[in-house]
Predicted model as a PDB file, atoms N, CA, C, CB and O in Angstrom, pLDDT in the B-factor column:
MODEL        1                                                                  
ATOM      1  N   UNK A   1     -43.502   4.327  37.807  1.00 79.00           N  
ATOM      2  CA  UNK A   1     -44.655   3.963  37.054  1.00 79.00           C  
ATOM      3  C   UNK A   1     -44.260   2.878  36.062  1.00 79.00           C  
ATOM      4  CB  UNK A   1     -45.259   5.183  36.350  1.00 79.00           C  
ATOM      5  O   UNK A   1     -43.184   2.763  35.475  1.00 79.00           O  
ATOM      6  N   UNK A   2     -45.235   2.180  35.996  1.00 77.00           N  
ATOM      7  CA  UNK A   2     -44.722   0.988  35.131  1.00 77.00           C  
ATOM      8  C   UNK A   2     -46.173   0.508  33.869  1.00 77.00           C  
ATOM      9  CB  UNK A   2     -44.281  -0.538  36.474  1.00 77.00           C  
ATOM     10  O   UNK A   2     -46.985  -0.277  34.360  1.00 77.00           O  
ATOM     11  N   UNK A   3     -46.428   0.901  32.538  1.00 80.00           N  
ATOM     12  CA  UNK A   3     -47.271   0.749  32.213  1.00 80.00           C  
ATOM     13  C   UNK A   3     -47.011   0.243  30.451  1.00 80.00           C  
ATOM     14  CB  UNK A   3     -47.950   1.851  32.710  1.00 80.00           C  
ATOM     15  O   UNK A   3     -45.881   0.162  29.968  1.00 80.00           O  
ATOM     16  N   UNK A   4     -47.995   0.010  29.847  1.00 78.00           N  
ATOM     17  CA  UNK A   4     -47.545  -0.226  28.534  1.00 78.00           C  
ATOM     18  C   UNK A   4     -47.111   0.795  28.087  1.00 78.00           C  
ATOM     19  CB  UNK A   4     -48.366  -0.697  27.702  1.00 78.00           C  
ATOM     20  O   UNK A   4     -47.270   1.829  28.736  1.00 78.00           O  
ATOM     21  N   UNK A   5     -46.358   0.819  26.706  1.00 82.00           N  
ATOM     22  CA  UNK A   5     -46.281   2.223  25.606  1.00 82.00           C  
ATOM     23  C   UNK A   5     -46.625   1.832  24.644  1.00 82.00           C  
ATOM     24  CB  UNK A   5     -45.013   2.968  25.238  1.00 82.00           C  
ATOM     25  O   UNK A   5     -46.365   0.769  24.080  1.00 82.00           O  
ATOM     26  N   UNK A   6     -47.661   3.208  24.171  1.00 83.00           N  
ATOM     27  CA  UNK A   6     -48.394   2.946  23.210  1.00 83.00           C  
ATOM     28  C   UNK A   6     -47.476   2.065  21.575  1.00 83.00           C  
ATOM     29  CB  UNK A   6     -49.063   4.485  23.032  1.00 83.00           C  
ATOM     30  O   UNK A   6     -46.261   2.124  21.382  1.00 83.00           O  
ATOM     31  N   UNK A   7     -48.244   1.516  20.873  1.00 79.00           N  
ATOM     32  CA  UNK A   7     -47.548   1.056  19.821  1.00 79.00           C  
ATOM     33  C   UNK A   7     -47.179   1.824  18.867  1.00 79.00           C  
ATOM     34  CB  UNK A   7     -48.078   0.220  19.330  1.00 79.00           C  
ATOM     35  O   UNK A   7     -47.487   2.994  19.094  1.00 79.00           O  
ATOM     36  N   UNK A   8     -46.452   1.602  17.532  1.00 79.00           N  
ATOM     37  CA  UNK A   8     -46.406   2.329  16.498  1.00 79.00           C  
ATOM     38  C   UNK A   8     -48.010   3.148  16.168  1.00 79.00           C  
ATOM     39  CB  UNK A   8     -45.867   1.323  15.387  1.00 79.00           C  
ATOM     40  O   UNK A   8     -49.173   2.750  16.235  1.00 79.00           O  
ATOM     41  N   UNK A   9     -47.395   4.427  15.804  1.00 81.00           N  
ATOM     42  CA  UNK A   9     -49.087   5.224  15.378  1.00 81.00           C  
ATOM     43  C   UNK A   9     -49.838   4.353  14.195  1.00 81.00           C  
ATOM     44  CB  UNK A   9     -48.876   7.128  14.568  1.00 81.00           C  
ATOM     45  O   UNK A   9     -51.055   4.535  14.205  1.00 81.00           O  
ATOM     46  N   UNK A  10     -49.388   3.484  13.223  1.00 80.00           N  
ATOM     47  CA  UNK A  10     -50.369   3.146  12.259  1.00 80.00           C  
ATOM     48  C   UNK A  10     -50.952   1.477  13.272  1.00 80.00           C  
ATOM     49  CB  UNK A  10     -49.475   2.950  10.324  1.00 80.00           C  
ATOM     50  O   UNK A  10     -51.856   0.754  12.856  1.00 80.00           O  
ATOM     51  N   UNK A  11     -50.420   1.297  14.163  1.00 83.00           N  
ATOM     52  CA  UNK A  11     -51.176   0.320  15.270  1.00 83.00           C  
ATOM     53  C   UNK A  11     -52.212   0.500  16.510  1.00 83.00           C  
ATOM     54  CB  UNK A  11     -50.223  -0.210  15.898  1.00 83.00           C  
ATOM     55  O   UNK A  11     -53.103  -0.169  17.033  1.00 83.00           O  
ATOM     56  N   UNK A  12     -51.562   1.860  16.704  1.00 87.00           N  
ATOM     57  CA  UNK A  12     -52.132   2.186  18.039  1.00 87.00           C  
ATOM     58  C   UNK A  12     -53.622   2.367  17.899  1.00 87.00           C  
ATOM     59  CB  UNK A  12     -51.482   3.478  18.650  1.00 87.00           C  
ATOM     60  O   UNK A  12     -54.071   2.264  19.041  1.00 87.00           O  
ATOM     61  N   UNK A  13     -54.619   2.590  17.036  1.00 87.00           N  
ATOM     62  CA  UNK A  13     -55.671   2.273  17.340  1.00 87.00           C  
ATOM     63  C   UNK A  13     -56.240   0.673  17.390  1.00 87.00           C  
ATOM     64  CB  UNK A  13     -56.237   3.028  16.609  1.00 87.00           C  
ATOM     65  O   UNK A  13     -56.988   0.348  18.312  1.00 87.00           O  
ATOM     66  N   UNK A  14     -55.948  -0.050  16.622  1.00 84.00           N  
ATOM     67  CA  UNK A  14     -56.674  -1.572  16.612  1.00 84.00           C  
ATOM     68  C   UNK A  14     -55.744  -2.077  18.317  1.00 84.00           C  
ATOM     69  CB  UNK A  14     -56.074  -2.878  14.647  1.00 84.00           C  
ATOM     70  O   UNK A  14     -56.097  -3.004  19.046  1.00 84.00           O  
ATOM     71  N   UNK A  15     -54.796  -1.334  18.508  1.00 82.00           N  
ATOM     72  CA  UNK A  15     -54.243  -1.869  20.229  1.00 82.00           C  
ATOM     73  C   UNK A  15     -55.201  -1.286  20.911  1.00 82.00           C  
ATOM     74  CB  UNK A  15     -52.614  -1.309  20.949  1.00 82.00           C  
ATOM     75  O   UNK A  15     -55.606  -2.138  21.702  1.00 82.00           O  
ATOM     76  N   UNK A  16     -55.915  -0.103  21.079  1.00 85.00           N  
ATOM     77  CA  UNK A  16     -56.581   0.444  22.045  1.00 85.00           C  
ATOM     78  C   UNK A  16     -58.053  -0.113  21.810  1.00 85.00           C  
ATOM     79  CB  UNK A  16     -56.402   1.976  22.035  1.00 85.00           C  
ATOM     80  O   UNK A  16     -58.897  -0.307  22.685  1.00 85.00           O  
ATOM     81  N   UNK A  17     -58.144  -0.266  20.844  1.00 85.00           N  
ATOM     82  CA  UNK A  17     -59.443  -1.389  20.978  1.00 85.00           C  
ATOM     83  C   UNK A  17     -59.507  -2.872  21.057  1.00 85.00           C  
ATOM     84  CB  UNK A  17     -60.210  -1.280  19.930  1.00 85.00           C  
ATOM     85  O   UNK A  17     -60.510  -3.549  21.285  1.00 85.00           O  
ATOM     86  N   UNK A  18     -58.442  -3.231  20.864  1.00 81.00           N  
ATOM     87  CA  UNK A  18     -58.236  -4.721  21.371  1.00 81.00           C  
ATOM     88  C   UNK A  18     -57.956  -4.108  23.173  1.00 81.00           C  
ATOM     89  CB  UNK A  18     -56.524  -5.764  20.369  1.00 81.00           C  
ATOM     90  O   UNK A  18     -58.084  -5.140  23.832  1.00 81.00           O  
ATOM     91  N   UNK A  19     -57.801  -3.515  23.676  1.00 79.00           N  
ATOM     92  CA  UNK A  19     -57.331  -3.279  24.815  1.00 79.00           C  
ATOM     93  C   UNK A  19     -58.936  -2.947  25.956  1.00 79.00           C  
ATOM     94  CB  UNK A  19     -56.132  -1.947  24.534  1.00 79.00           C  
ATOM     95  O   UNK A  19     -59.273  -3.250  27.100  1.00 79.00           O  
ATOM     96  N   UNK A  20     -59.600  -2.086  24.670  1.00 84.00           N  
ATOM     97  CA  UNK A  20     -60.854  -1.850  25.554  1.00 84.00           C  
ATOM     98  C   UNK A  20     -62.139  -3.302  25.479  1.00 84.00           C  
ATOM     99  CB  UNK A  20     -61.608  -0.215  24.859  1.00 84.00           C  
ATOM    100  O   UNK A  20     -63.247  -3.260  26.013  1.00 84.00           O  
ATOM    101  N   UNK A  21     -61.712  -4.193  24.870  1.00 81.00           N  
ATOM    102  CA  UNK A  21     -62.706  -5.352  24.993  1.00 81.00           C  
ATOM    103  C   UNK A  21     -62.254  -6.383  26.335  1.00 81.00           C  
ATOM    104  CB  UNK A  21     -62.684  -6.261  23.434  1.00 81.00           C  
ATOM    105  O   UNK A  21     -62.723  -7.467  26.682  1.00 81.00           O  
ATOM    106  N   UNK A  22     -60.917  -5.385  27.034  1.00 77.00           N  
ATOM    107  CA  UNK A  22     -60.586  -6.213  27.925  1.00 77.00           C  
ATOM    108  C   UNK A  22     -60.995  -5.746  29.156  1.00 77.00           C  
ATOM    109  CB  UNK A  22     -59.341  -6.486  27.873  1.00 77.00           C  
ATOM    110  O   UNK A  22     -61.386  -6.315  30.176  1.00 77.00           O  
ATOM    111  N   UNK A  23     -60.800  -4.432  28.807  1.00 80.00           N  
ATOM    112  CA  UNK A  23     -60.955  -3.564  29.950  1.00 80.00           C  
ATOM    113  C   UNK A  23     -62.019  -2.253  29.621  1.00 80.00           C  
ATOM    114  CB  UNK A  23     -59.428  -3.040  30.357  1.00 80.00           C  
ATOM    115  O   UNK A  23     -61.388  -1.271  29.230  1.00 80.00           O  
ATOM    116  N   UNK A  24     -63.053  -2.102  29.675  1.00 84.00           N  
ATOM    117  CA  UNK A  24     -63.836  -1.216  28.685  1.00 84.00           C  
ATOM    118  C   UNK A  24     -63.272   0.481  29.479  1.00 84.00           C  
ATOM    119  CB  UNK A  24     -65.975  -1.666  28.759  1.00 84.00           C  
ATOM    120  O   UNK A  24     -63.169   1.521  28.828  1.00 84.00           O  
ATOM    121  N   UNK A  25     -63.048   0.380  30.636  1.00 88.00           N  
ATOM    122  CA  UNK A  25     -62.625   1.620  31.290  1.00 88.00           C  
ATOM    123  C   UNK A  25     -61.106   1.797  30.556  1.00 88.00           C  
ATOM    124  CB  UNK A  25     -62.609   1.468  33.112  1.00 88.00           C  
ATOM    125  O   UNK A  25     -60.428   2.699  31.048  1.00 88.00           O  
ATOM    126  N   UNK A  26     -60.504   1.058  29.458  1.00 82.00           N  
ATOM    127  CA  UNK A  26     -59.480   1.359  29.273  1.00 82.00           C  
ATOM    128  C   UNK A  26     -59.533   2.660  28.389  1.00 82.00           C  
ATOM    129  CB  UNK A  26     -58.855   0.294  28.861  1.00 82.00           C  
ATOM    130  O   UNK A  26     -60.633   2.766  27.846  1.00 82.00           O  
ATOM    131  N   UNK A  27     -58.524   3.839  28.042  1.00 85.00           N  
ATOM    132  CA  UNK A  27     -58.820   4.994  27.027  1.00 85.00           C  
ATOM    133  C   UNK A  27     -57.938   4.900  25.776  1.00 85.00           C  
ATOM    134  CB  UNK A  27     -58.569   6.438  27.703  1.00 85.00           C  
ATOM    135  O   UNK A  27     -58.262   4.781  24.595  1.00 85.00           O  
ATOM    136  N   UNK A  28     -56.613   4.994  26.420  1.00 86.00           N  
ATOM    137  CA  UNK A  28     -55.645   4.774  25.266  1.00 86.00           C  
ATOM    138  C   UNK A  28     -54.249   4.618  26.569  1.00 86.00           C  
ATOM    139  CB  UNK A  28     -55.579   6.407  23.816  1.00 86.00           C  
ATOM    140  O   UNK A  28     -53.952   4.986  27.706  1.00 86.00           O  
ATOM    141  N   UNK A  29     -53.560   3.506  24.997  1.00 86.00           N  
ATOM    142  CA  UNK A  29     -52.113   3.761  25.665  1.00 86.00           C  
ATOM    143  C   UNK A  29     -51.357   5.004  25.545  1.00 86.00           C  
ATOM    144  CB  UNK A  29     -51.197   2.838  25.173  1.00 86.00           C  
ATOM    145  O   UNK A  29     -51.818   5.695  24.637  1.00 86.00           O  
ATOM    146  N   UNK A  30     -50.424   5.499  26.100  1.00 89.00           N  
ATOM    147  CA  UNK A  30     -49.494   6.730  25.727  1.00 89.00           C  
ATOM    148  C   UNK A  30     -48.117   6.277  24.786  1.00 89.00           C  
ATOM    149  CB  UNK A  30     -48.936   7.462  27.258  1.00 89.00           C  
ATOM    150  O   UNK A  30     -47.825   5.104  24.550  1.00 89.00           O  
ATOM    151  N   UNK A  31     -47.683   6.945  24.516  1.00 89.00           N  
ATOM    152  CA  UNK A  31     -46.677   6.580  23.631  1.00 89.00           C  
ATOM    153  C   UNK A  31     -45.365   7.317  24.801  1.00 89.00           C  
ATOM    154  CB  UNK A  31     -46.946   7.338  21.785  1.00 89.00           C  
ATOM    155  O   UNK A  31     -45.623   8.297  25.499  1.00 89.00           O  
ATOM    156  N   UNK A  32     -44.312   6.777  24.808  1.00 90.00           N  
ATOM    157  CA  UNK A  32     -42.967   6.936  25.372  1.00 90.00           C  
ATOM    158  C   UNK A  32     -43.091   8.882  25.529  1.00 90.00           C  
ATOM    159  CB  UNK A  32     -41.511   6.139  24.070  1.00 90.00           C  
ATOM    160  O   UNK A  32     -43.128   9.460  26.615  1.00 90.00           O  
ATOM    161  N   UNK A  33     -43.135   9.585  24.151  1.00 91.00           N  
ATOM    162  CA  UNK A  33     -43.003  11.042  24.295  1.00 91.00           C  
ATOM    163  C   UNK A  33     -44.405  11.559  25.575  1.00 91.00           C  
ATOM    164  CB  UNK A  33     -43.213  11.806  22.453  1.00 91.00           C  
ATOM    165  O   UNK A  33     -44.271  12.528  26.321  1.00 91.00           O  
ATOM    166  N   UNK A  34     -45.452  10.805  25.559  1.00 91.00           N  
ATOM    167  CA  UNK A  34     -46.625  11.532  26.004  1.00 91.00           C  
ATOM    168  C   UNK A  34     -46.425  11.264  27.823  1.00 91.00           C  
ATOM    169  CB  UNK A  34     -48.240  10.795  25.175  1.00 91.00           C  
ATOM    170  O   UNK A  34     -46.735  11.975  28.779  1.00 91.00           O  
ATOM    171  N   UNK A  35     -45.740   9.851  27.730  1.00 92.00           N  
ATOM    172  CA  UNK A  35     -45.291   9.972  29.645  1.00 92.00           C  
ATOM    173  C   UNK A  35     -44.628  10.989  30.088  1.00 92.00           C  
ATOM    174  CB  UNK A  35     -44.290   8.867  30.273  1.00 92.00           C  
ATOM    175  O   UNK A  35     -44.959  11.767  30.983  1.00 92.00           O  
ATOM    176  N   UNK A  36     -43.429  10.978  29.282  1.00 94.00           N  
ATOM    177  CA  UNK A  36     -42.283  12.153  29.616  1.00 94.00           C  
ATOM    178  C   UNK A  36     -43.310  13.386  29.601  1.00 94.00           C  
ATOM    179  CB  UNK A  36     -40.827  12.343  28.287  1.00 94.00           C  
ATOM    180  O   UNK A  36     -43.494  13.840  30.730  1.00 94.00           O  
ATOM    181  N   UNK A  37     -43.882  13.907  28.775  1.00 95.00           N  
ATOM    182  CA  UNK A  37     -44.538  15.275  28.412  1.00 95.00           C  
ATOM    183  C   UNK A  37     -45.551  15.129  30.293  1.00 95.00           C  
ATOM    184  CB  UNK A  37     -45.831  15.197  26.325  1.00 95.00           C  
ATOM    185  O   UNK A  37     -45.371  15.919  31.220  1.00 95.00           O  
ATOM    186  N   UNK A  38     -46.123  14.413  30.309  1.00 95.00           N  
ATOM    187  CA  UNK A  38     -46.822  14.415  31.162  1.00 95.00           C  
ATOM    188  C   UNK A  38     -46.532  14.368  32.418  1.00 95.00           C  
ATOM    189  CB  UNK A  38     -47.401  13.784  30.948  1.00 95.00           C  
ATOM    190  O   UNK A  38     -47.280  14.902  33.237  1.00 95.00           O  
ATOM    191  N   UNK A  39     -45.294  13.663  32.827  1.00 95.00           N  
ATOM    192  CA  UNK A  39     -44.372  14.177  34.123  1.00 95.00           C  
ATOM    193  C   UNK A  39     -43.619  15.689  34.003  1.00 95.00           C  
ATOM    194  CB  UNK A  39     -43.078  13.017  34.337  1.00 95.00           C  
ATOM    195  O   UNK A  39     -43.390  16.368  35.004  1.00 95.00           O  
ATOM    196  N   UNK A  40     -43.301  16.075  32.764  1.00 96.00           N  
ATOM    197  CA  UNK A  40     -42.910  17.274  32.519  1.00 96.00           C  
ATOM    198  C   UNK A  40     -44.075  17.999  32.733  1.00 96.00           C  
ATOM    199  CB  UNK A  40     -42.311  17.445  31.285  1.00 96.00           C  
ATOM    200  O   UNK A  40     -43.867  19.091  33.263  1.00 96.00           O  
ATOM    201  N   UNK A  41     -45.023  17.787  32.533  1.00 98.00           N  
ATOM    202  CA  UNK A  41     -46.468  19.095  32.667  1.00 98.00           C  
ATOM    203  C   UNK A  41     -46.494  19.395  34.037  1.00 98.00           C  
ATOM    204  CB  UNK A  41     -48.295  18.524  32.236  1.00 98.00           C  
ATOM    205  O   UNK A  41     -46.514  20.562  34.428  1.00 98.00           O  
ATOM    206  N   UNK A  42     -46.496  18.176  34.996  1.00 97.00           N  
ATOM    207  CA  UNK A  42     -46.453  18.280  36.340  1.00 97.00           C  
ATOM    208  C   UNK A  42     -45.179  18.296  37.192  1.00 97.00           C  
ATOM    209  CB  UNK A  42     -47.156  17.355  36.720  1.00 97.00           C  
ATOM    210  O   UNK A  42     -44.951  17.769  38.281  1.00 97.00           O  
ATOM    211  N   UNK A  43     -44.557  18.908  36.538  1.00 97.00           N  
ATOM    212  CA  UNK A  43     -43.035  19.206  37.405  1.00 97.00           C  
ATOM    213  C   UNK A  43     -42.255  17.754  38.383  1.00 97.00           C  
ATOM    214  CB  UNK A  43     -43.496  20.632  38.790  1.00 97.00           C  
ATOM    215  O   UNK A  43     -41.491  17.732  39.348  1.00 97.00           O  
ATOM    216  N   UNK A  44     -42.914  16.666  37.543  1.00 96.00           N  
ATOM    217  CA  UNK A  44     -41.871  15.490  38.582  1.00 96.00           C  
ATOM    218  C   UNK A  44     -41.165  15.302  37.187  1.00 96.00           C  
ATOM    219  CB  UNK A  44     -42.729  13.648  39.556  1.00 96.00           C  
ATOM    220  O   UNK A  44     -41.533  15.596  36.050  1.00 96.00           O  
ATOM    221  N   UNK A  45     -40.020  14.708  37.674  1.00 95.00           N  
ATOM    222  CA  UNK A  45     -38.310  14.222  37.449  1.00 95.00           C  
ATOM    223  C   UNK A  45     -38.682  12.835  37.067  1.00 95.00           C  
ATOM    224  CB  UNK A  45     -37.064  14.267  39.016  1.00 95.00           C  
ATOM    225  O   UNK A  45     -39.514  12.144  37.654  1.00 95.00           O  
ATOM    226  N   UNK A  46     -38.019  12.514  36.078  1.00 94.00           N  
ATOM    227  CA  UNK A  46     -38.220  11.222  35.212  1.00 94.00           C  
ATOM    228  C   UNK A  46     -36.009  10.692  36.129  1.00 94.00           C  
ATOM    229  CB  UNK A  46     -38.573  11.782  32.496  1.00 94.00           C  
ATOM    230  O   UNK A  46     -34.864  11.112  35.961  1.00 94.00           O  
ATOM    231  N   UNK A  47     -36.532   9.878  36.782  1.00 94.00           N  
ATOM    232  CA  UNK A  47     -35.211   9.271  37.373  1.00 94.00           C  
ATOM    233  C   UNK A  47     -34.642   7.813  36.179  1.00 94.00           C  
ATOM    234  CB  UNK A  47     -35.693   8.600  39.274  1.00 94.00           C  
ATOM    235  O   UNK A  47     -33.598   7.201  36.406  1.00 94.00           O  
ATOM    236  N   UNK A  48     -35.125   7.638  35.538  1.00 92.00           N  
ATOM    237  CA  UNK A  48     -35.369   6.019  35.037  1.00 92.00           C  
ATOM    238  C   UNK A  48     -36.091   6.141  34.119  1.00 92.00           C  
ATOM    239  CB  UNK A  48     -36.020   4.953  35.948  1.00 92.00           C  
ATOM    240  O   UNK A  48     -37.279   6.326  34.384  1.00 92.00           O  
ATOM    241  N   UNK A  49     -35.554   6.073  32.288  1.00 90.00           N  
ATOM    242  CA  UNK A  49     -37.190   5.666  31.904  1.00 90.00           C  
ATOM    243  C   UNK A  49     -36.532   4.337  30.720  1.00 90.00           C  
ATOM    244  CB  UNK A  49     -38.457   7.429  30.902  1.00 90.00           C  
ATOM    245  O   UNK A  49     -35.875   4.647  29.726  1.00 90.00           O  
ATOM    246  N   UNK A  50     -36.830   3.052  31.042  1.00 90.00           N  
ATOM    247  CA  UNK A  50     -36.710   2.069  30.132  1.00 90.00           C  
ATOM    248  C   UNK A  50     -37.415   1.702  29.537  1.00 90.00           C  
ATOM    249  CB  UNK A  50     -36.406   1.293  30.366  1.00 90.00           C  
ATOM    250  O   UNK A  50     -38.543   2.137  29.768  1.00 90.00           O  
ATOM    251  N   UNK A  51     -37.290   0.777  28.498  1.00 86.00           N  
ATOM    252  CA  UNK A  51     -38.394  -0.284  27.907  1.00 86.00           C  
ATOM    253  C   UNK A  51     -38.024  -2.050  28.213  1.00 86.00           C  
ATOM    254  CB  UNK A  51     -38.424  -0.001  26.040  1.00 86.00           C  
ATOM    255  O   UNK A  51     -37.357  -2.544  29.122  1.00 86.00           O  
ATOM    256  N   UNK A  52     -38.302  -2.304  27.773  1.00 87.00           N  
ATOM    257  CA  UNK A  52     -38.481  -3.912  28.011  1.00 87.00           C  
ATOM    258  C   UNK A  52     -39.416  -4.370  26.712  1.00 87.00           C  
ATOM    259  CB  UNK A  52     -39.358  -4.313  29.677  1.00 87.00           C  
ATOM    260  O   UNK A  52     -40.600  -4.286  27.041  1.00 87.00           O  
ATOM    261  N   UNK A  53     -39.251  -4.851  25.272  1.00 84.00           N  
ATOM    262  CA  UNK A  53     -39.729  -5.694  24.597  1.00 84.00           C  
ATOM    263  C   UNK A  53     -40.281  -6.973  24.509  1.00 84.00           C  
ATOM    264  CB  UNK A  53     -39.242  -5.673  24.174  1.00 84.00           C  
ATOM    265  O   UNK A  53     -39.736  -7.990  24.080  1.00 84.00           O  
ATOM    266  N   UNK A  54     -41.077  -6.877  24.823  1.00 78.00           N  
ATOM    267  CA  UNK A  54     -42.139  -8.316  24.958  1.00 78.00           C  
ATOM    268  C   UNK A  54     -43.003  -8.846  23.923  1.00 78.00           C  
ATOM    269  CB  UNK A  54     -43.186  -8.137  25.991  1.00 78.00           C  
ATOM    270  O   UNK A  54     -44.232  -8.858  23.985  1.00 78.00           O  
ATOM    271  N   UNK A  55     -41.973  -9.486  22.530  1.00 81.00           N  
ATOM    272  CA  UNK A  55     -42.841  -9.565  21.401  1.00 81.00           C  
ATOM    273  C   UNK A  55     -44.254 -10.537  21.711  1.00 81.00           C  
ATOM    274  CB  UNK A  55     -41.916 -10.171  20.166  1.00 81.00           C  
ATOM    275  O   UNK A  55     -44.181 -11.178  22.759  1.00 81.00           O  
ATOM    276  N   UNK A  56     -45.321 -10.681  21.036  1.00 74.00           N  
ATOM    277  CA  UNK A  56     -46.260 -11.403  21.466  1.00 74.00           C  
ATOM    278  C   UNK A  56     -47.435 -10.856  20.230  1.00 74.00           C  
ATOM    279  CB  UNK A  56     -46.542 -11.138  23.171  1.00 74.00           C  
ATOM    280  O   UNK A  56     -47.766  -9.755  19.790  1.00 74.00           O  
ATOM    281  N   UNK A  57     -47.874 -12.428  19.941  1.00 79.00           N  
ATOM    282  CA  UNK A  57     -48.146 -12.473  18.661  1.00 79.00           C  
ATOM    283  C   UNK A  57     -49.978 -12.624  18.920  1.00 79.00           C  
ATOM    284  CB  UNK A  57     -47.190 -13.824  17.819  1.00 79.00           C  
ATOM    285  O   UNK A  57     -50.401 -13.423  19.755  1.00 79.00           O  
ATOM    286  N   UNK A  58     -51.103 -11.590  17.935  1.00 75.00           N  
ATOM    287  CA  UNK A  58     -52.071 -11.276  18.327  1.00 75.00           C  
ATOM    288  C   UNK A  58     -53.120 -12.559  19.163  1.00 75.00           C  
ATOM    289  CB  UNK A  58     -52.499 -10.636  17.182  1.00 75.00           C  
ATOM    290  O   UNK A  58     -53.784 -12.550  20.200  1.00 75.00           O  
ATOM    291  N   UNK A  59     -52.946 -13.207  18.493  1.00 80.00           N  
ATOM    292  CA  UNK A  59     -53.439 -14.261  18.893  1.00 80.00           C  
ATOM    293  C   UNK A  59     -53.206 -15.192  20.474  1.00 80.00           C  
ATOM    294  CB  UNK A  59     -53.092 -14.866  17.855  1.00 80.00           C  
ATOM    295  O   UNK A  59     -53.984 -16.002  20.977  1.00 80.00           O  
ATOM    296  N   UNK A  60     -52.127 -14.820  20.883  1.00 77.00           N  
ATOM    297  CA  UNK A  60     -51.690 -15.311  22.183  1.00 77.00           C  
ATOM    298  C   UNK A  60     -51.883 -14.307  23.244  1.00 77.00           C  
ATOM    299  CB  UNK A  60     -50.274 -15.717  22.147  1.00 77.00           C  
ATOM    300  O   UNK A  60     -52.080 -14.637  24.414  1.00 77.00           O  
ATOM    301  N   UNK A  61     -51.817 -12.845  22.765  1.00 74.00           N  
ATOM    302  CA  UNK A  61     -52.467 -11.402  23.592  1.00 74.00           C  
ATOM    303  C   UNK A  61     -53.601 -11.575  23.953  1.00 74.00           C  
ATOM    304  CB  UNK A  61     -52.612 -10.080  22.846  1.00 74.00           C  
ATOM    305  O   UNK A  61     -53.913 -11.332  25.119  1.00 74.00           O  
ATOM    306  N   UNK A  62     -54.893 -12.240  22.653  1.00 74.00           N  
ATOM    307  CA  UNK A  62     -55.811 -12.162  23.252  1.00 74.00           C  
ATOM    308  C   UNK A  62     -56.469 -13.013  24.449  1.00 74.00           C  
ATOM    309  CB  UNK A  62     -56.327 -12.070  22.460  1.00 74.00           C  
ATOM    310  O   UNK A  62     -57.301 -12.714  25.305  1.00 74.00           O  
ATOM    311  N   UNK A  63     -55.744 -14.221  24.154  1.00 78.00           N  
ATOM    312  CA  UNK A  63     -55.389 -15.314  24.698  1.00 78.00           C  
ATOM    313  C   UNK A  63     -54.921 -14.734  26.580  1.00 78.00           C  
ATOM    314  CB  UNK A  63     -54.058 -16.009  23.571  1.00 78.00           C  
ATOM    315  O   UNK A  63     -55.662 -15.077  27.501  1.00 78.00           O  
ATOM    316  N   UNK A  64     -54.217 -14.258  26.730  1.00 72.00           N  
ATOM    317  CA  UNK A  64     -53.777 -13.912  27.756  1.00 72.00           C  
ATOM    318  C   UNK A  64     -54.738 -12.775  28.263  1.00 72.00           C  
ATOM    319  CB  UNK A  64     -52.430 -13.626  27.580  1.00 72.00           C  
ATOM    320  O   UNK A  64     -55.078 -12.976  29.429  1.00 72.00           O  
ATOM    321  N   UNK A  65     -55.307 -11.553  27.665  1.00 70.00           N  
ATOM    322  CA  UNK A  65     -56.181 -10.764  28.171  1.00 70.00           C  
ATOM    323  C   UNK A  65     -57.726 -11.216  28.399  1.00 70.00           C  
ATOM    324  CB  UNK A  65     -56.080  -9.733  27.393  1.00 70.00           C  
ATOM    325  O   UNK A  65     -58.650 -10.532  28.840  1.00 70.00           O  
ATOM    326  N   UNK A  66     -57.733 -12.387  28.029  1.00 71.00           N  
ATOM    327  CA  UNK A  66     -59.017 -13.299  28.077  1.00 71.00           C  
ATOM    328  C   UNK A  66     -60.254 -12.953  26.818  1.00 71.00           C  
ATOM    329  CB  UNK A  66     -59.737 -13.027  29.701  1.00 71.00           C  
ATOM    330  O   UNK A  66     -61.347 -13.491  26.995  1.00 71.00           O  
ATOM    331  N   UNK A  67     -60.149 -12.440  26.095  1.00 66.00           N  
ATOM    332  CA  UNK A  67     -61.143 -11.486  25.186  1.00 66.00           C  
ATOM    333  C   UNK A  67     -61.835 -12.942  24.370  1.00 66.00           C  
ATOM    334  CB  UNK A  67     -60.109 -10.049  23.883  1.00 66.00           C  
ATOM    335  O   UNK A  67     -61.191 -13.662  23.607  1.00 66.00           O  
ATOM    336  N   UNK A  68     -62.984 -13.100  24.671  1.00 64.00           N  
ATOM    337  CA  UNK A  68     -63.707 -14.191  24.196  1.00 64.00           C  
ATOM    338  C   UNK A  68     -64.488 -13.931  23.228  1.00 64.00           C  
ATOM    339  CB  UNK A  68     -64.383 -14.760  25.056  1.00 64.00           C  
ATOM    340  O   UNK A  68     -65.374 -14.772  23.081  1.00 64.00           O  
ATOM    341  N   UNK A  69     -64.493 -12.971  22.418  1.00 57.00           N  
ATOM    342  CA  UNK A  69     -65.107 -12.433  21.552  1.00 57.00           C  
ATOM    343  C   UNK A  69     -64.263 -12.888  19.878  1.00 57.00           C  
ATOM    344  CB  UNK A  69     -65.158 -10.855  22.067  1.00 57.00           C  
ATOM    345  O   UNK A  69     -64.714 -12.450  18.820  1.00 57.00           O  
TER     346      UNK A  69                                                      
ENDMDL                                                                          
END                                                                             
């Protein structure tokens, strides 16, 4: 699985709503603990779990997610 992780908690809401003007079916990101918890709920094996940092500054996000608003 390959998906975002959620941001710091005093971010993660203005991300999930910058996120749903892109995608309105979007809900929320998960945060790193809530993947693991959630392959753990369902009995699969975490083989791999990395990150990859991709700084990117608000203005060029929106830029890239297209949000014309």
């Amino acid at each position: 699985m390959i998906d975002m992780e959620a941001a710091e908690e005093y971010l993660r809401l203005t991300e999930d709503e910058i996120d749903n003007l892109r995608d309105p079916s979007h809900v929320r990101n998960l945060s790193r603990k809530e993947m693991l918890d959630l392959f753990s709920a369902h009995d699969l094996d975490v083989i791999c779990c990395e990150a990859t940092e991709i700084p990117l500054d608000l203005h060029n996000w929106v830029l890239i997610i297209g949000i014309k608003k």
